[in-house]
C-alpha positions as CSV (number, residue, x, y, z in Angstrom):
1,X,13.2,-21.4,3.1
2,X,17.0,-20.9,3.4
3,X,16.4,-19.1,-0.2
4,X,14.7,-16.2,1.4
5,X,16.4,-15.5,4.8
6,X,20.1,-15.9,3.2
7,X,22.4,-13.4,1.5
8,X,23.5,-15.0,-1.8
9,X,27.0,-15.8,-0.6
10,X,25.0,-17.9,1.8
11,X,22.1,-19.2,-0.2
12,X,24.5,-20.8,-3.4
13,X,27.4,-20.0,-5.4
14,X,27.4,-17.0,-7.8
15,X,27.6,-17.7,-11.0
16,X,30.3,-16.5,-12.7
17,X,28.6,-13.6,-14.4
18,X,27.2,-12.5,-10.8
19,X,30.6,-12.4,-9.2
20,X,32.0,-10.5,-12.3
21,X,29.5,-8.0,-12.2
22,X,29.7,-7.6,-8.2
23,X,33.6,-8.0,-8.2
24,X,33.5,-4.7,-10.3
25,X,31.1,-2.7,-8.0
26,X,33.2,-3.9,-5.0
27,X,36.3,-2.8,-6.6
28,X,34.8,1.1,-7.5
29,X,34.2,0.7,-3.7
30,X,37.9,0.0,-2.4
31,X,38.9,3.0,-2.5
32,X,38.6,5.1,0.7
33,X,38.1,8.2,-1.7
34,X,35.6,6.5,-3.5
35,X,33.4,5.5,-0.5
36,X,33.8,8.5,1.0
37,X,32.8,10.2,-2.5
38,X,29.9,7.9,-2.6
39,X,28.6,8.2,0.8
40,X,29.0,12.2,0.0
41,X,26.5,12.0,-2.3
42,X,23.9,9.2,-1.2
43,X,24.1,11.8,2.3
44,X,24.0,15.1,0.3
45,X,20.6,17.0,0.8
46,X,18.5,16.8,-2.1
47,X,19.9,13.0,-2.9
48,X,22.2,14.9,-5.4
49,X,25.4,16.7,-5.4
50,X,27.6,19.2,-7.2
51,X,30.8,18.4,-8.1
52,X,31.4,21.4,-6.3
53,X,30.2,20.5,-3.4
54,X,32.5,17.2,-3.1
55,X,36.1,18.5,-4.3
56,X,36.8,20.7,-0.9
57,X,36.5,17.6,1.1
58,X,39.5,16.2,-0.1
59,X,43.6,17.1,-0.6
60,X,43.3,16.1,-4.3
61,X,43.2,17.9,-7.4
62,X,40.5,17.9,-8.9
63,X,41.5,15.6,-12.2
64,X,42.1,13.4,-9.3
65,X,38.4,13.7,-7.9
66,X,37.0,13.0,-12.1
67,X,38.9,10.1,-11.8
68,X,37.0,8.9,-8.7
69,X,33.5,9.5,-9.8
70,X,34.5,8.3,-13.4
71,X,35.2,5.3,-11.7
72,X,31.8,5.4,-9.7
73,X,29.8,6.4,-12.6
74,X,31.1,3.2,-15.2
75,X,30.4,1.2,-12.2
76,X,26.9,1.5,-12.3
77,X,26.4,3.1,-8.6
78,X,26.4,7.3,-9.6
79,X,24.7,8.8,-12.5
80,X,25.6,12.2,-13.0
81,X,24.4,15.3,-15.3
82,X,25.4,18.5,-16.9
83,X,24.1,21.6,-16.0
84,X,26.0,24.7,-17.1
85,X,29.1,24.6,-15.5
86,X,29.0,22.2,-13.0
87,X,28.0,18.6,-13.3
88,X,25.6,16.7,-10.8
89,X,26.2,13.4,-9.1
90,X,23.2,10.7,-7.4
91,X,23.3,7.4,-6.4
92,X,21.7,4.5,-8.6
93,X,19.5,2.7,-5.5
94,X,19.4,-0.2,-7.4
95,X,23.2,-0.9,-7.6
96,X,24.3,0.3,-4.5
97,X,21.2,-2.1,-2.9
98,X,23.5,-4.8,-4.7
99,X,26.0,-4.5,-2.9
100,X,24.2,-4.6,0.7
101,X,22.0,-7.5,-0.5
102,X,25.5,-9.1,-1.7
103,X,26.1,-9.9,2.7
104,X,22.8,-9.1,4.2
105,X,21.5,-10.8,5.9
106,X,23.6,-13.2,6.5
107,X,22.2,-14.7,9.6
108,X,23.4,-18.1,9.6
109,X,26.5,-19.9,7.8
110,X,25.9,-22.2,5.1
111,X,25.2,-25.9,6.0
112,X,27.4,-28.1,4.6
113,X,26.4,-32.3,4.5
């Protein structure tokens, strides 16, 4: 049952499509600005933010903060949409689950013969 307890680091090797795909949401989420950005939203109330509502929170301009959630939202992990001005940001559960499921849990190390 080593299948069902392990993360999938643990349970075999990722393919080489699966580590593509999870190397690219790690890498929108090594950015301090970009997990603090994402964490922003996933915590907003409403599970949704303004665009507004993120930009004071940082010393950036905000071509700088577009940049950020463009990266985020061609990632897969924020989907965002107009409305009037302002554009709205939320999290995509299912690719931000990815990433957890990517370590957790990873109760025991691999066995190796």
């Amino acid at each position: 049952m080593a299948g069902t307890c392990c993360s999938p680091i643990a349970r075999e090797p990722l393919s080489e499509t699966d580590a593509a795909e999870l190397a690219a949401l790690l890498k929108a989420v090594a950015d301090p600005v970009r997990l603090r950005l994402l964490s922003m939203i996933g915590s907003h109330p409403g599970g949704e933010a303004c665009v507004c509502d993120l930009t004071d929170a940082f010393e950036l301009t905000a071509p700088t903060i577009s940049h950020h959630l463009k990266v985020l939202r061609t990632a897969g992990l924020i989907g965002s949409e107009r409305r009037g001005t302002w554009v709205y940001y939320w999290i995509i559960p299912q690719q931000v689950a990815r990433l957890g499921e990517l370590f957790t849990p990873l109760a025991e190390p691999a066995v190796t013969g």
